[in-house]
N, CA and C atoms as a LAMMPS dump frame, in Angstrom:
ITEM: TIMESTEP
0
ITEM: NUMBER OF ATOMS
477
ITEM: BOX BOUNDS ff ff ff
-5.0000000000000000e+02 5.0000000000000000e+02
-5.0000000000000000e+02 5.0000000000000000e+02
-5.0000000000000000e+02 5.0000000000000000e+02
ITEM: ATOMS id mol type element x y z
1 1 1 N -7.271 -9.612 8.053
2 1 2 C -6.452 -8.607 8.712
3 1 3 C -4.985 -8.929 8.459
4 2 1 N -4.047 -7.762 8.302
5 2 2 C -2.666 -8.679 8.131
6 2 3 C -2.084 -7.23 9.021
7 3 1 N -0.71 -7.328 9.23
8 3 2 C 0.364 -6.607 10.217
9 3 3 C 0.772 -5.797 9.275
10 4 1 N 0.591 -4.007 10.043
11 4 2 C 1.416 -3.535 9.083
12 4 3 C 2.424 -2.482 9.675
13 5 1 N 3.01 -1.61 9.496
14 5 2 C 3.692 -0.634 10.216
15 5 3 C 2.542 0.682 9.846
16 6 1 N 2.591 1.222 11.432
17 6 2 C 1.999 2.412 11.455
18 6 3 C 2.944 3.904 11.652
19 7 1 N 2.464 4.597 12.109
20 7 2 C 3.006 6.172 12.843
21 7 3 C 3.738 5.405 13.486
22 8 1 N 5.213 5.746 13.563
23 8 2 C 6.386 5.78 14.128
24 8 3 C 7.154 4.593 13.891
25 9 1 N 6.422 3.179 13.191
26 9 2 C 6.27 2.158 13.136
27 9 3 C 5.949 1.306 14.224
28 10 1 N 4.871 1.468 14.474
29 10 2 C 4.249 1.065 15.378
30 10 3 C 3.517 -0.184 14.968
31 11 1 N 3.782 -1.575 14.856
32 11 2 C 2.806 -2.629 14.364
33 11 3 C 1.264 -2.124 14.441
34 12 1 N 0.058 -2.191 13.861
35 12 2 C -0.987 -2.339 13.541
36 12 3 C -1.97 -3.214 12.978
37 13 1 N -2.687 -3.543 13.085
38 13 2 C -3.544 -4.193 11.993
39 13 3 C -4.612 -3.624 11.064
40 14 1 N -4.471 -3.926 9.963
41 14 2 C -5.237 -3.068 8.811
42 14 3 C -5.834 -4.298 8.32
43 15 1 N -7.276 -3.728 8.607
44 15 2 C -8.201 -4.655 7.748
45 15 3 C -8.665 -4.126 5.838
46 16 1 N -8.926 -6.006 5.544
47 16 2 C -8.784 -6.066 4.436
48 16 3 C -10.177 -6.804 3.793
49 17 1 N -10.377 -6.515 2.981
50 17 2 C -11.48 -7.845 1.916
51 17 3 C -10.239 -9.287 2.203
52 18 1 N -10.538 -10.604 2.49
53 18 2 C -9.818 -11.325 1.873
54 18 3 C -10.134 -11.452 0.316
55 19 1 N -9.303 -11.76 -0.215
56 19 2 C -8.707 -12.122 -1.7
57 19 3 C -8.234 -13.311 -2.651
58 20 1 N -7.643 -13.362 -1.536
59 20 2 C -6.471 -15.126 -1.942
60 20 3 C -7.006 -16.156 -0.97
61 21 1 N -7.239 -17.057 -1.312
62 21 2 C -7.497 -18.406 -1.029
63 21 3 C -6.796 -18.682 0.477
64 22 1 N -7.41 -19.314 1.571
65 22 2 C -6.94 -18.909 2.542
66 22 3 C -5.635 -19.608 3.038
67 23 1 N -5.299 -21.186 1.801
68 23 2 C -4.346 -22.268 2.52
69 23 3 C -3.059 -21.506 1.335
70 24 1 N -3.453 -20.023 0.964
71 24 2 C -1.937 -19.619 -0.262
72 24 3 C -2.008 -18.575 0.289
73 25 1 N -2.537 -18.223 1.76
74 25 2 C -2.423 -16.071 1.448
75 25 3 C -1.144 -16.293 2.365
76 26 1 N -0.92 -14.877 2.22
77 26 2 C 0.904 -14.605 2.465
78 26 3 C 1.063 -13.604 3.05
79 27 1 N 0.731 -13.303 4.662
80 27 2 C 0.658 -12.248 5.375
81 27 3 C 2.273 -11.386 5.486
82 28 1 N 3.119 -11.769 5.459
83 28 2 C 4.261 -11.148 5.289
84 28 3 C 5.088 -10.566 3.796
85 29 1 N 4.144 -11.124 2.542
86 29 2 C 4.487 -10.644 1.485
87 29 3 C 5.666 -10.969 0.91
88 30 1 N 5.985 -12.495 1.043
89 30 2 C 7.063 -12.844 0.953
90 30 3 C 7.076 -13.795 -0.727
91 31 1 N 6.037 -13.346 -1.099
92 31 2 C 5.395 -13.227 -2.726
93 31 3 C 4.813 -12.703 -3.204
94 32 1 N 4.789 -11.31 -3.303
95 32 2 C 4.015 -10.32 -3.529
96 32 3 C 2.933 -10.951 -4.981
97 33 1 N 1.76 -10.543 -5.204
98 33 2 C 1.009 -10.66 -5.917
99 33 3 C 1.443 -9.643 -7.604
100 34 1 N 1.244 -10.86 -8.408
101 34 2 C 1.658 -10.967 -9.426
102 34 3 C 0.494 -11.172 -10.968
103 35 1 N -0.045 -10.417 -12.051
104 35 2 C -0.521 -10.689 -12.372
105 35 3 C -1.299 -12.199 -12.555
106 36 1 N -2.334 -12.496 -12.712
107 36 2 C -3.282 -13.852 -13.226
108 36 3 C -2.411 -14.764 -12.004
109 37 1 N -2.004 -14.038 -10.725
110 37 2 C -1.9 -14.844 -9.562
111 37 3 C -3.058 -15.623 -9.161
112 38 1 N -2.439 -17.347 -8.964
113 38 2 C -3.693 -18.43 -8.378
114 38 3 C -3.837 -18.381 -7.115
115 39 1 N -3.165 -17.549 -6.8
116 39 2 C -3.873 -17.387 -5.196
117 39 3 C -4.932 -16.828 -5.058
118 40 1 N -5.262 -15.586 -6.304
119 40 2 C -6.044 -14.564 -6.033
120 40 3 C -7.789 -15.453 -6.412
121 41 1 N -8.914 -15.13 -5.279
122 41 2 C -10.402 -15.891 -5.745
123 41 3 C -10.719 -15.053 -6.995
124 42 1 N -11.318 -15.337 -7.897
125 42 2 C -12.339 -14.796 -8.48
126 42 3 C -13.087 -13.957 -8.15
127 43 1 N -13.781 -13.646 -6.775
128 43 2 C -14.175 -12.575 -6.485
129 43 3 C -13.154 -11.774 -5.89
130 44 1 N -11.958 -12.415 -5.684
131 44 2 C -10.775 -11.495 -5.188
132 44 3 C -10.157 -10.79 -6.254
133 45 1 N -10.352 -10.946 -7.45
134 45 2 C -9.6 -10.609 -8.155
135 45 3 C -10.928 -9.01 -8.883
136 46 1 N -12.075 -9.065 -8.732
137 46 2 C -12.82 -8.389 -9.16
138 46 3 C -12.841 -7.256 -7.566
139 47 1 N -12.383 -7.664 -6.442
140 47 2 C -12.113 -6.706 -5.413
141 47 3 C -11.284 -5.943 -5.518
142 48 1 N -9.973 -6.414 -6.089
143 48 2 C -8.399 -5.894 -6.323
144 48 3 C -8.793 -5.33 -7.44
145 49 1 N -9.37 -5.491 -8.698
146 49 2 C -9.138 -4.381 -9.77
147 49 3 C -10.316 -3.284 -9.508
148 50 1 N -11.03 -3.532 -8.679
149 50 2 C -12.101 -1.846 -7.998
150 50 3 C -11.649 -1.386 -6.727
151 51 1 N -10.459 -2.022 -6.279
152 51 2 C -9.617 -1.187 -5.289
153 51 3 C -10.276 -1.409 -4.131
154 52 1 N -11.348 -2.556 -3.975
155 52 2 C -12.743 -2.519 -2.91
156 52 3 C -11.916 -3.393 -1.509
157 53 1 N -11.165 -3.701 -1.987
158 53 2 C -10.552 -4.835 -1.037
159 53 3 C -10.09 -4.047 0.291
160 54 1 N -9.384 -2.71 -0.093
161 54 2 C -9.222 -1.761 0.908
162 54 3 C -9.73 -1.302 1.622
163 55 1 N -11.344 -1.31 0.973
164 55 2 C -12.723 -0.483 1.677
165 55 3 C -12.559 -0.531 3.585
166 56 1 N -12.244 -1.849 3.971
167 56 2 C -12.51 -2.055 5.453
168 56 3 C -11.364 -0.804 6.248
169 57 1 N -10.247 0.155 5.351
170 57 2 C -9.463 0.088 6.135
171 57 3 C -10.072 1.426 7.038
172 58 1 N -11.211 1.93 6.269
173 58 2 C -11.976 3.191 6.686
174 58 3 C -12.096 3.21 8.472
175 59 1 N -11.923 1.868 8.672
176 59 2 C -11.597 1.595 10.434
177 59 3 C -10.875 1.548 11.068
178 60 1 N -9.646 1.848 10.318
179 60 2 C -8.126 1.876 10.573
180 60 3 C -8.399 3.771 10.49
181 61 1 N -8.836 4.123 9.661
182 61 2 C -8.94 5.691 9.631
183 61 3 C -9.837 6.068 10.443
184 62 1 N -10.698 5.68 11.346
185 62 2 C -11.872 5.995 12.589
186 62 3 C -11.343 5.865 13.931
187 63 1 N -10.244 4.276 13.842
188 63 2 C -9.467 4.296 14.853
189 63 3 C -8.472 4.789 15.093
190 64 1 N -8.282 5.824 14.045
191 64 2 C -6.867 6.395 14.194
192 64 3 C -5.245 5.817 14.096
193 65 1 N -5.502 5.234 13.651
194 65 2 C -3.902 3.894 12.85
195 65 3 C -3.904 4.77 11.838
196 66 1 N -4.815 4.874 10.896
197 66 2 C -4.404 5.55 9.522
198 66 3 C -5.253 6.346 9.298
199 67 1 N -4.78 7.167 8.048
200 67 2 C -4.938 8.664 7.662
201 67 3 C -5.917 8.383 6.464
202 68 1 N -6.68 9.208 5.781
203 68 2 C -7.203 9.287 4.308
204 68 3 C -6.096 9.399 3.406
205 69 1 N -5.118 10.16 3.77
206 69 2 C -3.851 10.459 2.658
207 69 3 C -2.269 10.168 3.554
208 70 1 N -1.409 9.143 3.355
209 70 2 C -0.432 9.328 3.61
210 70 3 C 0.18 7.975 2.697
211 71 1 N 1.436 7.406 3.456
212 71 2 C 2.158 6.279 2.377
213 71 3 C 1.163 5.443 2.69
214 72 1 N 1.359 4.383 1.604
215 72 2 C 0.08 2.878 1.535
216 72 3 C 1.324 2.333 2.795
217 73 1 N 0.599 1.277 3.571
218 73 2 C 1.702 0.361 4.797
219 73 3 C 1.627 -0.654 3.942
220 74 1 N 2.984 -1.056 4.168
221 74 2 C 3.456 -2.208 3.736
222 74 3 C 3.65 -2.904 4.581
223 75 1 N 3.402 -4.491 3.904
224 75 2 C 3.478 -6.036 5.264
225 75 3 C 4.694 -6.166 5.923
226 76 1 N 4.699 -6.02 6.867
227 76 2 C 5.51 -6.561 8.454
228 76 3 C 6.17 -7.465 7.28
229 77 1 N 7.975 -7.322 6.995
230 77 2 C 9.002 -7.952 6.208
231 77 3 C 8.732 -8.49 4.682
232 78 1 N 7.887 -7.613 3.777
233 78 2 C 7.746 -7.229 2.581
234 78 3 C 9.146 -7.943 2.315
235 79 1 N 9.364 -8.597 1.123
236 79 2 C 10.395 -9.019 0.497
237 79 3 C 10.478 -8.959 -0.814
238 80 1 N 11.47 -7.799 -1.622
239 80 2 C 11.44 -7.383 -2.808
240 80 3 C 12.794 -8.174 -3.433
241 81 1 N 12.644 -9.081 -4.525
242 81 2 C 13.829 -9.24 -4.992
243 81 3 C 14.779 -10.429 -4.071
244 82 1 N 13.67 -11.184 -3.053
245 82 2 C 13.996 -12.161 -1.796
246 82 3 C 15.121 -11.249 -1.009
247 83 1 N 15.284 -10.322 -0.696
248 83 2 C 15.48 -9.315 0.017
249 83 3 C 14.384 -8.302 1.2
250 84 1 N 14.729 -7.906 2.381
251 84 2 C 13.762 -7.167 3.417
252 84 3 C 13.96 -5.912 2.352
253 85 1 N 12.108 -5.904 2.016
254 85 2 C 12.276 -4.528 1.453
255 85 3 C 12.813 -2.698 1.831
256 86 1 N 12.547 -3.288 3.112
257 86 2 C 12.61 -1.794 3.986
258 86 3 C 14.642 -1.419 4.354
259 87 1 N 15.153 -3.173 4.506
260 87 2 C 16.489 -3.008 3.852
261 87 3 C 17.233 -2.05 2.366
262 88 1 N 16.429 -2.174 1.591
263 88 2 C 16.898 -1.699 0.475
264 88 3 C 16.845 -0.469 0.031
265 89 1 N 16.807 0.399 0.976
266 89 2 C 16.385 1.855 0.848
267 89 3 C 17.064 2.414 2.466
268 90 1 N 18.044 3.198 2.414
269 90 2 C 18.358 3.495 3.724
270 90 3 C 17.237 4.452 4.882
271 91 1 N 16.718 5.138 3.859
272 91 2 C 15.517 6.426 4.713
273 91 3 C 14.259 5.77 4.749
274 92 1 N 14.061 4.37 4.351
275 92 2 C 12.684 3.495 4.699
276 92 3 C 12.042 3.671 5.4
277 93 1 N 12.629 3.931 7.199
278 93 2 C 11.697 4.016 8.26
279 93 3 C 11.096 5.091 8.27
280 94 1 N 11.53 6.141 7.121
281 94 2 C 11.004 7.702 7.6
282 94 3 C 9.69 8.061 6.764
283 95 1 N 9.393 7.067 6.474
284 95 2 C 7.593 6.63 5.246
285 95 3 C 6.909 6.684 6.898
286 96 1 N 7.653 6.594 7.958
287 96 2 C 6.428 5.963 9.241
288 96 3 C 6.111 7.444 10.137
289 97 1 N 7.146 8.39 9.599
290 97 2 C 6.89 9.934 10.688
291 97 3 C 5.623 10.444 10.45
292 98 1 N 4.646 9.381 9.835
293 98 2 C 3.626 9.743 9.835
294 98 3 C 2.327 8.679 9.051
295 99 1 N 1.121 8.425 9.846
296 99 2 C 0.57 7.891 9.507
297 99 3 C 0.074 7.286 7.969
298 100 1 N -0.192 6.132 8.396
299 100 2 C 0.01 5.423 6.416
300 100 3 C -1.514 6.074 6.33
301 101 1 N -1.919 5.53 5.063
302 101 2 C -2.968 6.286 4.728
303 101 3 C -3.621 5.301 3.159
304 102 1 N -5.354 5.263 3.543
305 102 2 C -5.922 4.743 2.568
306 102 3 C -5.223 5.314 0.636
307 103 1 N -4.817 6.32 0.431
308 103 2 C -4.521 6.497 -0.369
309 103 3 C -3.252 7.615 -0.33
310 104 1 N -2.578 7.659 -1.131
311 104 2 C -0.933 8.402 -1.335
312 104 3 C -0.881 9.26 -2.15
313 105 1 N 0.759 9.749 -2.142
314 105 2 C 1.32 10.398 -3.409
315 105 3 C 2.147 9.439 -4.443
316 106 1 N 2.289 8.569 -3.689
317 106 2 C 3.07 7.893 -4.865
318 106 3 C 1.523 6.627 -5.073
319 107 1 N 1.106 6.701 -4.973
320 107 2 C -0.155 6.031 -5.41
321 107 3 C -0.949 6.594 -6.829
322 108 1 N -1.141 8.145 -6.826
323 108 2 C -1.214 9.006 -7.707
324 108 3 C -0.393 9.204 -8.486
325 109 1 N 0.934 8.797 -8.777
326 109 2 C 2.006 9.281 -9.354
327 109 3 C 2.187 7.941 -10.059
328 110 1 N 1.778 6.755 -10.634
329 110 2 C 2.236 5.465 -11.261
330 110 3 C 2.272 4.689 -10.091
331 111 1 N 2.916 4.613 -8.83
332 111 2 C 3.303 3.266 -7.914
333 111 3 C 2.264 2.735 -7.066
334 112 1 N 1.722 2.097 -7.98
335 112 2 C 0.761 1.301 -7.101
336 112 3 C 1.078 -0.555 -7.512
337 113 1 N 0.074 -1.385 -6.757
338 113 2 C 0.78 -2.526 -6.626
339 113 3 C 2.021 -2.896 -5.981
340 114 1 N 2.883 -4.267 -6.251
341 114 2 C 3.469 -4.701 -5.67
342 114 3 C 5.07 -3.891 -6.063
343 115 1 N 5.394 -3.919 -5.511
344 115 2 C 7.064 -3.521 -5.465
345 115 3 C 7.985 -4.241 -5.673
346 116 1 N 8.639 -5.506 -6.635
347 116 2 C 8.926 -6.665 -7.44
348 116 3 C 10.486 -6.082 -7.124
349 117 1 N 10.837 -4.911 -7.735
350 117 2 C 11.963 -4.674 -7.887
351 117 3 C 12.775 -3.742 -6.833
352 118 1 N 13.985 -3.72 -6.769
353 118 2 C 14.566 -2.98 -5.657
354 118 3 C 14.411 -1.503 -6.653
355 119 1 N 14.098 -0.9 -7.544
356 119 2 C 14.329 0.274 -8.262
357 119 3 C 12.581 0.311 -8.124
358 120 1 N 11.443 -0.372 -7.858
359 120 2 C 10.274 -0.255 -7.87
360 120 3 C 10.158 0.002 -6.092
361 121 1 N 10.991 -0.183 -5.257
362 121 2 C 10.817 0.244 -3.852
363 121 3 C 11.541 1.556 -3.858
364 122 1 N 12.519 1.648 -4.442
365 122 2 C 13.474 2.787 -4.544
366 122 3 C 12.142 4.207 -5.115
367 123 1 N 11.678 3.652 -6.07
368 123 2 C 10.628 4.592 -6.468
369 123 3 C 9.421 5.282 -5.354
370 124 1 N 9.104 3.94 -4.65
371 124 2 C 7.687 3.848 -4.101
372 124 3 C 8.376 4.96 -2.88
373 125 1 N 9.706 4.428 -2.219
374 125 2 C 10.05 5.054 -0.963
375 125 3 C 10.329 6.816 -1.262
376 126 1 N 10.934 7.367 -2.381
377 126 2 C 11.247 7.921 -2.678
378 126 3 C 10.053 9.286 -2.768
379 127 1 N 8.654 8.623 -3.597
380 127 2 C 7.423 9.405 -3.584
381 127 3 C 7.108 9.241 -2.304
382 128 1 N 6.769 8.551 -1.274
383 128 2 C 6.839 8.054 0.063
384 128 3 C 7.103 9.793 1.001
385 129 1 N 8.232 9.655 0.668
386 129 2 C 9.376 10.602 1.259
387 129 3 C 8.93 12.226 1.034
388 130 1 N 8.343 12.063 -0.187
389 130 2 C 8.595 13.645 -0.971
390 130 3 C 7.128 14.19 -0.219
391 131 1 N 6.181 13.352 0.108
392 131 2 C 5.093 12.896 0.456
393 131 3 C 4.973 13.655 2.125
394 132 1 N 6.068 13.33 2.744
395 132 2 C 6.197 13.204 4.187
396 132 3 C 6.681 14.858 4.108
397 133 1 N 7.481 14.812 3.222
398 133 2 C 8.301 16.257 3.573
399 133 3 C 7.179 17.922 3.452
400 134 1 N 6.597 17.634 2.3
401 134 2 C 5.531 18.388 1.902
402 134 3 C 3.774 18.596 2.493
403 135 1 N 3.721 17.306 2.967
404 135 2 C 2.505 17.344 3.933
405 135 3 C 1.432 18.634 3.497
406 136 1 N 0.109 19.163 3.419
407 136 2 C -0.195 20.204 3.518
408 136 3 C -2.176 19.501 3.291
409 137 1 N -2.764 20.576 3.821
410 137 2 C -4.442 20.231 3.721
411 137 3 C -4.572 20.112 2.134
412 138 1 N -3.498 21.353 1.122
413 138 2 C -4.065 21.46 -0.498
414 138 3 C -3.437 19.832 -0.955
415 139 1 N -2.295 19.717 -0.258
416 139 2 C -2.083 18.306 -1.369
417 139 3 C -2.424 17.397 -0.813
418 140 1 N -2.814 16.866 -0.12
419 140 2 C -3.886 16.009 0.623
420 140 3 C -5.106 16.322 -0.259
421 141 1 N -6.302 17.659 0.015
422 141 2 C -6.983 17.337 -0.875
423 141 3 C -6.752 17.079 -2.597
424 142 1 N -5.488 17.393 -3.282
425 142 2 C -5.455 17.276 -4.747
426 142 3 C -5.295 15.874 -4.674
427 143 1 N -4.366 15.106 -3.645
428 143 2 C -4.464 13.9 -3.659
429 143 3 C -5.533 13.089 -3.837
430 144 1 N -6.574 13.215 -2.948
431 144 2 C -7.757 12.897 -2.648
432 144 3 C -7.956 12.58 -4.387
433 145 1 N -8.532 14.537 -4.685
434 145 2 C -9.258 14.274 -6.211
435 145 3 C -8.903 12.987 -7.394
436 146 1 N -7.222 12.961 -6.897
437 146 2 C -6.676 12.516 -8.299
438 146 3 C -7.02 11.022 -8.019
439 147 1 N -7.465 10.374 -6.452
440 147 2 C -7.485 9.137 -6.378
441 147 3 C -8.333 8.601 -7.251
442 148 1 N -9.476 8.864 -7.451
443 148 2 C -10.572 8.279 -8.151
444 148 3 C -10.352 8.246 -9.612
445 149 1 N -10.356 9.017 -10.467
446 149 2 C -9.897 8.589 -11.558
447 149 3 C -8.419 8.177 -12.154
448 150 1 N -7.311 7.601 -11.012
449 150 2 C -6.312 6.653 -10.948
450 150 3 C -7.139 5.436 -10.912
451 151 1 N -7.178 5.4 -10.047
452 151 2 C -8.542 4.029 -9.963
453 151 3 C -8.784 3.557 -10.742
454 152 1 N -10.013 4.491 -11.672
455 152 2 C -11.024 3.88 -12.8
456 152 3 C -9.6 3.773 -14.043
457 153 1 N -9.102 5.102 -14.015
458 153 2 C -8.311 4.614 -15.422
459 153 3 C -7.163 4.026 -15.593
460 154 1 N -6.332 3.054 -14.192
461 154 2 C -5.557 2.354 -13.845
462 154 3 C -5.822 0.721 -14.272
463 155 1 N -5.697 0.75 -15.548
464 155 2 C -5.093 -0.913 -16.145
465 155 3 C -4.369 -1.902 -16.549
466 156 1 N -2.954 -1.053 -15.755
467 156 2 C -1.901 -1.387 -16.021
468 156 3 C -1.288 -2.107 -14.512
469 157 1 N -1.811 -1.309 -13.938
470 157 2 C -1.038 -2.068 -12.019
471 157 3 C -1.66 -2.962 -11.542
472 158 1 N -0.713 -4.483 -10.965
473 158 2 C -0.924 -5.701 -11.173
474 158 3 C -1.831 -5.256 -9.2
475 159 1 N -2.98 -5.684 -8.865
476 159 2 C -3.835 -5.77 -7.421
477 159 3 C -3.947 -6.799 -7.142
């Protein structure tokens, strides 16, 4: 389980597959995961590239913390660039006017994985945003569709 911001930013907990080894995991993300990372197990690493690691959060979406479609939550003081990521973007908090969500628009759109760079949060917040403003049942479901084959044909974003 790790801390994340919910609706309004409301702390939460979103459950997870563990992944990383338990005396290297990094609940605040204050090393975001990085390709052929040694933190990540062997079976963690075959969780993270089938996206399975997320599977538990379907209880975060039953309990009502999170949505099927909204921004991915990011860890309670994410640090991009050894910087507070949510610092580096002035409209950050406004990813929270609405519940995070197993899958996104900027998830569908290239930004998935870790956010390394302040122009890779600038991106993420930005689809985030466009995300929040537009809301609707059709792009929610196109979202939906496009998740699955992002997924399978996603071999480029470091999990």
């Amino acid at each position: 389980k790790q801390r994340r911001f919910g609706l309004d930013g409301v702390e939460i907990i979103v459950w997870k597959f563990r992944t990383m080894r338990v005396e290297a995991s990094d609940a605040t993300a204050a090393r975001q995961v990085s390709a052929n990372d040694d933190r990540v197990t062997g079976v963690g690493r075959f969780l993270r590239k089938a996206s399975l690691d997320e599977l538990p959060q379907i209880l975060n979406v039953i309990r009502g913390e999170m949505s099927l479609v909204g921004p991915r939550p990011h860890a309670i003081g994410m640090l991009t660039d050894g910087e507070d990521a949510s610092k580096l973007v002035e409209t950050y908090a406004h990813r929270h006017r609405i519940r995070p969500g197993l899958t996104g628009w900027a998830a569908v759109n290239g930004s998935r994985g870790p956010v390394d760079t302040p122009e890779a949060v600038r991106r993420r917040i930005a689809l985030d945003l466009q995300y929040v403003e537009h809301q609707s049942l059709w792009l929610d479901l196109a979202i939906i569709l496009k998740t699955v084959p992002c997924l399978l044909g996603d071999t480029v974003a470091v999990r």
